[in-house]
C-alpha positions as a printed Julia matrix, in Angstrom:
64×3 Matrix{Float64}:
  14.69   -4.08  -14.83
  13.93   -0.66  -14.94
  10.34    0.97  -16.73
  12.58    2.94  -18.73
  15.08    0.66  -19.69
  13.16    0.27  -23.45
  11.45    3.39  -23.78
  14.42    6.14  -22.74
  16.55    7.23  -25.79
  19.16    8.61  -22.99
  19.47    5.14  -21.38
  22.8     4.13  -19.77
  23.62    2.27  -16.7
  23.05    3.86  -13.32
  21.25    6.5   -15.3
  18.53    6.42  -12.94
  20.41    7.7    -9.81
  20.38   11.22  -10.93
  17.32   11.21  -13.34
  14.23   13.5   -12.87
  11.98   11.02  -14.4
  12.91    8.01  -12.64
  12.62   10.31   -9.12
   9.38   11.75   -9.81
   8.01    8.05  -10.71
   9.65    7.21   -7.54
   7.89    9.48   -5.66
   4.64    8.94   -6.98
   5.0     4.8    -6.84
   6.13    6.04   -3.08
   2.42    7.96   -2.47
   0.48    5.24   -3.97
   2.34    2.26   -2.06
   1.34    4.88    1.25
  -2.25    5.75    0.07
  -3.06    2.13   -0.7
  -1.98    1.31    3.19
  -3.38    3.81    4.67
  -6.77    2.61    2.94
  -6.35   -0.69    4.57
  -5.59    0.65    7.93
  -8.48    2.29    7.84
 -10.89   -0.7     6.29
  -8.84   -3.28    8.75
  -9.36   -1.26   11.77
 -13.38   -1.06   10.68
 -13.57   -4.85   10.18
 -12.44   -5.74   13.58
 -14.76   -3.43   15.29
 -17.64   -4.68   13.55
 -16.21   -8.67   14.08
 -15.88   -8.01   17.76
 -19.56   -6.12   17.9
 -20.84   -9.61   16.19
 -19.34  -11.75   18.86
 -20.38   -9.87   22.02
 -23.99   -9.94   20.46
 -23.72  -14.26   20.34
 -25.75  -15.86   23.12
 -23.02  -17.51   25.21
 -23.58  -19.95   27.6
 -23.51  -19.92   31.1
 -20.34  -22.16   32.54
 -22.34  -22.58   36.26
């Protein structure tokens, strides 16, 4: 179902192929989906660093 659907007085179907509105809320779903990973990336990639600084700071013992 499209956002629009209820709330566009100019509704029809397939409509949304060559609407403004529905491409601009497109593209701005589009930079949110990429901002919202590219957040991640960057809080994944900070979590592993600090998991592997944890583990090379256990005491490990020695297999003699």
């Amino acid at each position: 179902m499209l956002p629009c659907q209820n709330t566009c007085p100019g509704f029809h179907s397939g409509c949304h192929k060559a609407c403004a509105w529905w491409k601009t809320f497109q593209d701005a779903q589009r930079a949110e989906r990429e901002a919202k990973k590219q957040y991640l990336r960057y809080h994944n990639e900070r979590c592993v660093q600090v998991s592997y600084q944890l583990l090379s700071l256990q005491a490990r013992r020695h297999a003699w």
